[in-house]
N, C-alpha and C positions, 0 to 999 in steps of 0.2 A: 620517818614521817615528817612533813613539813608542817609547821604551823600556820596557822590562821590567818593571828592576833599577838599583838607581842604588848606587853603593859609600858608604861610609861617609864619602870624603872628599869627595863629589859633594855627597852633603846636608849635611856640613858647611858648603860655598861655596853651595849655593844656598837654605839659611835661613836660614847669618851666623849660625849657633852652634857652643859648642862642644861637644867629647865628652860633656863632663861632663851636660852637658842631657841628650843621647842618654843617657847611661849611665842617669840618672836614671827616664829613662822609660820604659826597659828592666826597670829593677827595679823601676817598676811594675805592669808587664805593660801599660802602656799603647801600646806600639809592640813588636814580636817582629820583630826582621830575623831575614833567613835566612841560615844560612851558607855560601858559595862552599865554591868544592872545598878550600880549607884553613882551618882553623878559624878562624884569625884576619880572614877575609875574609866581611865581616856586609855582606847587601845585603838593599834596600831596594827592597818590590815598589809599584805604584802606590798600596792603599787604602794600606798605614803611610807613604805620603808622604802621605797624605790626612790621616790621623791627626796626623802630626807637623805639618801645615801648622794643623791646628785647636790642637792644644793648643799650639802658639806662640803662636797668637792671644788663646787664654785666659789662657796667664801673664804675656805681655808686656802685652796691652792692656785685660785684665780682672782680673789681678791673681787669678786663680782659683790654686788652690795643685794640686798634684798628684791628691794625692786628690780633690777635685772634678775636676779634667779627667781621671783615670778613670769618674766615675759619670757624669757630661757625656754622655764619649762611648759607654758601655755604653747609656745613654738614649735618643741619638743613633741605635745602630745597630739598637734595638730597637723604636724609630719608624719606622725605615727597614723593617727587616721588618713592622712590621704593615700598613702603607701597602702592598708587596707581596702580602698576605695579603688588603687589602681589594678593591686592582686583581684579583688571580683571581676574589674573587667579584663584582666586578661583573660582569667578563670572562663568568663561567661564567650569569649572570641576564642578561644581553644573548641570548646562545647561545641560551637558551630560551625566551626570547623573539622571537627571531627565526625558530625551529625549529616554536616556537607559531605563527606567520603562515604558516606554510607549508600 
């Protein structure tokens, strides 16, 4: 079974960082945990572990600074949407093409 939500001290042990990172990239808006039913309880859904696993990889092994692994991954998720956006219309020019042969 895969999980959710991971707690704030789960992605601490399983990226080997600490708060202070999260904090940081919190006040970038770069990662938005959500919060459990008391305030103090910030969890982490699959894509902001996705997030968080990329811009570790950025400042640890690229030396990228903040502000670049926000524009990075805003780039990132805007690539991702147009690649979605060009799968419909191939999807929707197959259809009619196929709808053509009929």
């Amino acid at each position: 079974m895969v999980k959710d939500y991971w707690t704030l001290s789960e992605v601490v042990e399983i990226f080997q960082v600490n708060e202070t990172f999260l904090s940081d990239l919190e006040e970038e808006d770069i990662v938005c945990p959500e919060c459990g039913e008391n305030a103090s309880t910030k969890l982490f859904p699959h894509d902001e572990m996705e997030k968080l696993r990329i811009a570790k990889i950025l400042m640890e092994e690229m030396e990228v600074n903040l502000p670049g692994v926000e524009i990075i991954l805003r780039m990132r998720q805007n690539m991702i949407a147009m690649r979605a956006q060009f799968d419909a219309i191939l999807d929707d020019l197959a259809e009619t093409f196929r709808a053509a042969k009929k």
